[in-house]
C-alpha positions as CSV (number, residue, x, y, z in Angstrom):
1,X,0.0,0.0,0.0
2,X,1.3,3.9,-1.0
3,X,2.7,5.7,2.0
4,X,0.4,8.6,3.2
5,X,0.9,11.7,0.6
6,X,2.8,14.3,2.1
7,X,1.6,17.5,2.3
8,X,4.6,19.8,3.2
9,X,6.1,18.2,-0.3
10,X,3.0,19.2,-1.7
11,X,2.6,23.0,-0.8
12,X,6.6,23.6,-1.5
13,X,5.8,22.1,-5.1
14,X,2.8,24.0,-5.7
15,X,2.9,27.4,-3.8
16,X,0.0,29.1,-5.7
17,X,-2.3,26.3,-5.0
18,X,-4.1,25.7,-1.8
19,X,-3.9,22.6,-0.5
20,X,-6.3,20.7,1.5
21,X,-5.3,17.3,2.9
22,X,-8.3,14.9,4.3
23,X,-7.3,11.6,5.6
24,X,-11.2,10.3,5.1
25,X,-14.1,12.8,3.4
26,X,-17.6,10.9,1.5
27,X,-16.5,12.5,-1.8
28,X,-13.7,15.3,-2.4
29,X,-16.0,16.9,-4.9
30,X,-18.5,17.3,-2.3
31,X,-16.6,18.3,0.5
32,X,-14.8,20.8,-2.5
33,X,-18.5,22.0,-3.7
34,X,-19.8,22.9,-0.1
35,X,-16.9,24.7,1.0
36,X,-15.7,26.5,-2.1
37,X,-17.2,29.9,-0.9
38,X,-14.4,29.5,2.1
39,X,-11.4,28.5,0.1
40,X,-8.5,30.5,-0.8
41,X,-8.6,29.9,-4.9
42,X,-7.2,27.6,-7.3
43,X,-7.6,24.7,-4.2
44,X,-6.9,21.0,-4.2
45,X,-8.7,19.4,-2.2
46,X,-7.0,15.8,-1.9
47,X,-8.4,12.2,0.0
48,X,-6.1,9.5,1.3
49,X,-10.0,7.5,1.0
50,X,-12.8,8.1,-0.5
51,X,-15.9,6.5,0.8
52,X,-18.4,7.5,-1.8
53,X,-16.7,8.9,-5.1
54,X,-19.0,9.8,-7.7
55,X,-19.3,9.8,-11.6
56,X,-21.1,10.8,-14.1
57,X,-24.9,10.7,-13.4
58,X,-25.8,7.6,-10.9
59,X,-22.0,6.2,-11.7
60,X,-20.0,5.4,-8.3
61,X,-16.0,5.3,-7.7
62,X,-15.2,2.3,-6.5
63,X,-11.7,3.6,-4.2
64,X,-9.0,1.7,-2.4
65,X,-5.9,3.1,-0.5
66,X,-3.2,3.8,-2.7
67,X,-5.5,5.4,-5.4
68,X,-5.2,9.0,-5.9
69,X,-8.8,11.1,-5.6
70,X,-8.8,14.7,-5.4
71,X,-10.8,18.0,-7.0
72,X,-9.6,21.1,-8.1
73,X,-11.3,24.3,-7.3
74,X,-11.3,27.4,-9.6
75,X,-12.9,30.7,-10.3
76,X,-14.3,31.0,-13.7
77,X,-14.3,34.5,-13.7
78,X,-10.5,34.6,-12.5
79,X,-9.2,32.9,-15.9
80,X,-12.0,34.1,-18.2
81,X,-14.0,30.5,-18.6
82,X,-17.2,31.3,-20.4
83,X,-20.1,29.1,-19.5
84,X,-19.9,27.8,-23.3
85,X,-16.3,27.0,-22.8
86,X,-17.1,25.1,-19.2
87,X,-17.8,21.9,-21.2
88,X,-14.5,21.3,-22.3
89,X,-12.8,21.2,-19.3
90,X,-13.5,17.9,-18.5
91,X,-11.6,16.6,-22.0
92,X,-8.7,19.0,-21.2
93,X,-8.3,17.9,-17.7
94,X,-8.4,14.5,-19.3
95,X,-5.7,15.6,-21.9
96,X,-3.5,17.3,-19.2
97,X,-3.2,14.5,-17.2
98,X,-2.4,11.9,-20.1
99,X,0.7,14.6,-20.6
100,X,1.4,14.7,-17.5
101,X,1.7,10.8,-16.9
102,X,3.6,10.8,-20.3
103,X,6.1,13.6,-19.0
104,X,6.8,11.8,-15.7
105,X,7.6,8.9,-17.8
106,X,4.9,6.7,-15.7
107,X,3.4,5.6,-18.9
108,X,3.7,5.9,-22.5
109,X,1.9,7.7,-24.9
110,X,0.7,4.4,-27.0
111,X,-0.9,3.1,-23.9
112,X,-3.1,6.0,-22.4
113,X,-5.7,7.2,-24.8
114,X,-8.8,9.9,-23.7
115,X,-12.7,8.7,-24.2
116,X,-15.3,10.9,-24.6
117,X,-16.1,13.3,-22.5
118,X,-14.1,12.3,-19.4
119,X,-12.3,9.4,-19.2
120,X,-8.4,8.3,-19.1
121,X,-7.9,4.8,-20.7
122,X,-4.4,2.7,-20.0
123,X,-4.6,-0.4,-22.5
124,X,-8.0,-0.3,-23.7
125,X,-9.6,0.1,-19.6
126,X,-10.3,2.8,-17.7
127,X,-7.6,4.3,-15.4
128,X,-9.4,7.5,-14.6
129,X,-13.0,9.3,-13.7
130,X,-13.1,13.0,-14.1
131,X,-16.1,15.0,-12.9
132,X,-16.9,18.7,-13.6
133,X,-19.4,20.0,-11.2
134,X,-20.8,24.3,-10.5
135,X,-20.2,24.4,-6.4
136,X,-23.2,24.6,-5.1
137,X,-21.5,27.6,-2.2
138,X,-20.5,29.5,-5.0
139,X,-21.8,29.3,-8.8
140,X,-18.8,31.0,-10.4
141,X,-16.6,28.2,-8.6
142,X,-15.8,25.2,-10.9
143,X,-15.1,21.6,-9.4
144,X,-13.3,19.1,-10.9
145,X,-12.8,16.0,-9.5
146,X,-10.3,12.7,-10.2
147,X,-9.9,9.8,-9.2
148,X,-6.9,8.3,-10.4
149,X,-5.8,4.2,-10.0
150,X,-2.4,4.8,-8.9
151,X,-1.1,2.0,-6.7
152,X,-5.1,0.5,-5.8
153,X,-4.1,-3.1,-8.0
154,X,-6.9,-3.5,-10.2
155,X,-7.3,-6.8,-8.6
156,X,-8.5,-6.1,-5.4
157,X,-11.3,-4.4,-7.3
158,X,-15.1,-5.8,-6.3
159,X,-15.1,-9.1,-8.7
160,X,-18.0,-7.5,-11.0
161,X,-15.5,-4.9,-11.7
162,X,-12.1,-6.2,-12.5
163,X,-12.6,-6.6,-16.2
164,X,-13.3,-2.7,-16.6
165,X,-10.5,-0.8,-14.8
166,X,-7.1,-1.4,-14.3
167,X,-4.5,0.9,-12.0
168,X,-0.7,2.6,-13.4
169,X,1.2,0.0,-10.3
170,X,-0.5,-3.0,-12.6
171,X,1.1,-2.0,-15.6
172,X,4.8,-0.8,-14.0
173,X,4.9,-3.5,-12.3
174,X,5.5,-1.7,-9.3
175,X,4.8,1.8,-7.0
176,X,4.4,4.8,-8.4
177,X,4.5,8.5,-6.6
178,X,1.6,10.0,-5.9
179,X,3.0,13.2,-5.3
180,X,5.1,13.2,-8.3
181,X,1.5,12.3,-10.6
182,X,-0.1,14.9,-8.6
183,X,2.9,17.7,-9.2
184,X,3.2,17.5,-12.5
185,X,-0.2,17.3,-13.3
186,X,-1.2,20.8,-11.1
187,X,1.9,22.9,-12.5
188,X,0.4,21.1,-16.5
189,X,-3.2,22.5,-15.6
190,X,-1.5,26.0,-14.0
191,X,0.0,26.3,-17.5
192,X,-3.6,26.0,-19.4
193,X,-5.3,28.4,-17.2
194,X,-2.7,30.7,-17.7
195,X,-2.4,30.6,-21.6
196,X,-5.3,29.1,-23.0
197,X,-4.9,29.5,-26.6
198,X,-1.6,27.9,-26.7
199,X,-2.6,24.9,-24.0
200,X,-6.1,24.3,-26.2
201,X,-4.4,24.0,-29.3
202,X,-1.9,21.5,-27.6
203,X,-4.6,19.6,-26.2
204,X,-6.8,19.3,-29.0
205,X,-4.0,17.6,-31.1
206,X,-3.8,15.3,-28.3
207,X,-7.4,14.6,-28.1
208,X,-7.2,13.5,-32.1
209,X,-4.3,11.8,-31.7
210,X,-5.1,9.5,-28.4
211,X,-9.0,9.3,-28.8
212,X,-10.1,6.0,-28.2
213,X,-13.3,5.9,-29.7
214,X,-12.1,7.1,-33.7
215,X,-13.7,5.1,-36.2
216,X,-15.5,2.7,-33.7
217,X,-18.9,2.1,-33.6
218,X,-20.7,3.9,-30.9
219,X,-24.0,3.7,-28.8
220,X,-25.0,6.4,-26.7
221,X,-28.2,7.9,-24.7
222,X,-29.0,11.6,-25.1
223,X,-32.0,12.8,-23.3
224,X,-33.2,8.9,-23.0
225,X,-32.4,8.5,-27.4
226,X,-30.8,5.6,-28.0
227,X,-28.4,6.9,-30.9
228,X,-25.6,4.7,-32.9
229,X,-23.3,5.4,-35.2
230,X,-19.3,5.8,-36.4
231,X,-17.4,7.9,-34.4
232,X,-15.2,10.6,-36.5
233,X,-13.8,12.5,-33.8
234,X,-14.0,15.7,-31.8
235,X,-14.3,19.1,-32.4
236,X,-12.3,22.3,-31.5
237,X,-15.5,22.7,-29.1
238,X,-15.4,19.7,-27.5
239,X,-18.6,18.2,-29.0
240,X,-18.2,14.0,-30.2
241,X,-18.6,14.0,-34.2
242,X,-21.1,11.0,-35.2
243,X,-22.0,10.2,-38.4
244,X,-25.1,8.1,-39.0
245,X,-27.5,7.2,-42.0
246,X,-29.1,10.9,-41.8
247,X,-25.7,12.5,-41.8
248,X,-23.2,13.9,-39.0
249,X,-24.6,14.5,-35.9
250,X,-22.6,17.0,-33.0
251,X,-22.8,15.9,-30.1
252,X,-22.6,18.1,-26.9
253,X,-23.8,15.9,-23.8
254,X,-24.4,11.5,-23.7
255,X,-23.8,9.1,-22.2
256,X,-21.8,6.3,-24.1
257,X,-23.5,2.9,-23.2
258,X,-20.7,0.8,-25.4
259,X,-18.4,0.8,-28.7
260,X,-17.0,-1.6,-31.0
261,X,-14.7,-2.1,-34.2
């Protein structure tokens, strides 16, 4: 099991972000949501366990020491996110931390690719939830929670779940630093809040380079539809590109219930 994450490490690595360190909380996005009125901004807020991690819609979790679950907190206003723009933050957070994993040399490029709208995929299963939420304290606050398999084995998962997810220790082979992920990935996103252009340009190369879903066949539920057909990418405005019979079809907001080819 990962050692404890240690927090003095943390705040000397990344002085313009607050920090705050819970041992135990239900959900970091919660905790982050209620209390973001309070918090000195950009905030981590970062859980040794998580008792009741959340996805999309009625999605759970599932956490285990050693995993790595925390949410950022951040003003809108402060680095000029339009509510049009909110959308995408979920696929860039998803593009900064496949960087991020790349640059730390914890994986390699060929192994992680990015699903539409918020996933991080490590040989074709999911390595990683992301979660974009409004606080419910403070509406111009943005929340955006991970939950990371770091050193959680993939095969102490719940039995129904094994075949689904996988963790970074399963593929190395051994521990990795949860600080370290968690460093490089903060000072990546500083860098995208602070030059947006040039991060979103990087980022959406990524996205059409790593996208796991390209040329795949793909069902999805939007507003309780049942749609299918071949995926052909993403947009510069984050919105999933599928082409059926009747032509090709933007979309904004689904759920994907499955994929093949």
């Amino acid at each position: 099991m990962s050692p404890q994450l240690n927090l003095k490490s943390l705040e000397a690595a990344l002085p313009s972000w607050r920090i705050i360190y819970l041992e135990q909380v239900d959900s970091t996005n919660r905790y982050a949501s209620a209390h973001a009125r309070d918090l000195s901004l950009p905030a981590v807020v970062v859980a040794e366990e998580q008792s009741a991690g959340r996805g999309r819609g009625s999605n759970r979790w599932w956490s285990a020491p050693g995993g790595l679950t925390f949410s950022l907190v951040i003003r809108a206003s402060q680095y000029q996110i339009a509510r049009r723009e909110q959308g995408l933050l979920s696929l860039l957070t998803a593009a900064v931390l496949r960087q991020s994993l790349c640059d730390a040399r914890i994986a390699r490029p060929d192994q992680l690719q990015l699903k539409w709208p918020n996933d991080l995929y490590l040989n074709q299963r999911k390595v990683c939830g992301i979660l974009l939420e409004q606080a419910v304290s403070d509406t111009d606050c943005l929340v955006i929670g991970i939950g990371l398999n770091v050193n959680n084995s993939w095969n102490t998962a719940p039995e129904d779940l094994r075949d689904r997810g996988i963790a970074l220790c399963d593929v190395a082979g051994a521990a990795c630093s949860r600080e370290r992920i968690l460093i490089e990935f903060a000072r990546l996103f500083s860098q995208l809040l602070e030059e947006p252009d040039m991060g979103r340009q990087c980022l959406v190369t990524a996205w059409r380079a790593a996208h796991l879903l390209d040329g795949k066949i793909v069902s999805l539920e939007q507003s309780g539809e049942l749609l299918v057909g071949r995926c052909e990418g993403i947009d510069e405005d984050g919105a999933l590109l599928l082409r059926q019979v009747q032509g090709l079809c933007r979309i904004h907001s689904a759920t994907i219930l499955g994929w093949e080819g």
